[in-house]
N, C-alpha and C positions, 0 to 999 in steps of 0.2 A: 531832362528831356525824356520823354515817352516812347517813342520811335525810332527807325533808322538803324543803321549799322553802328559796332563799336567807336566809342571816339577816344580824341584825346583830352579831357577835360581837367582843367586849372579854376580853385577856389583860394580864393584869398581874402583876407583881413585888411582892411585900409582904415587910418584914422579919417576925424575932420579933416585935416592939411593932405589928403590924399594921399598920406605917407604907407611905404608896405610896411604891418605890421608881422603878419605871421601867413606861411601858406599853409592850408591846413589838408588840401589834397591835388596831387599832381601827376594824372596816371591814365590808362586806358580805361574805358567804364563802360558796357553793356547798357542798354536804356531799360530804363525801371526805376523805381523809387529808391533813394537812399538818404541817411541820417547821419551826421559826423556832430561831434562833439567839438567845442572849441574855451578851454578851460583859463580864460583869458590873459594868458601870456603872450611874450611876444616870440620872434624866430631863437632868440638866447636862451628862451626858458623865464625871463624876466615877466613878471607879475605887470600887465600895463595901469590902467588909472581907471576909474570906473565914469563911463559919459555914449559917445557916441558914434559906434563904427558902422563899418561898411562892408557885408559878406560879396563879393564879387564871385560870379562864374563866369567862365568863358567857355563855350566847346571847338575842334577843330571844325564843324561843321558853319559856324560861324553865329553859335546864339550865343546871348550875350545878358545876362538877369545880374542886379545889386538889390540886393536890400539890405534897410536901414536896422543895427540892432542896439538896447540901450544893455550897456555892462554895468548893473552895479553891484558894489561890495559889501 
């Protein structure tokens, strides 16, 4: 998000099967551009499988973006 006042935004890892794999950020956030790393493990620290996830955000404001990324090893 570009604009607007501070939010609450939530990023998450979802497999195919929509399953949560890992949250990678869960916090207040200032509008601007940012970068996170996601070193493909799951919420244990477990290494997952290299194929086809899903980065989700959410904001309190009510946006809402997925996209599709390929892990391989």
């Amino acid at each position: 998000f570009v604009d607007g006042p501070q939010q609450q935004v939530n990023l998450s890892i979802y497999n195919l099967l929509g399953q949560h794999v890992q949250t990678l950020f869960r916090g207040q956030q200032g509008p601007g551009q940012y970068s996170i790393m996601w070193y493909g493990r799951d919420k244990s620290g477990v290494s997952v499988a290299s194929g086809i996830y899903f980065v989700h955000m959410t904001t309190s404001a009510g946006e809402v973006q997925t996209k599709k990324v390929m892990l391989l090893r």
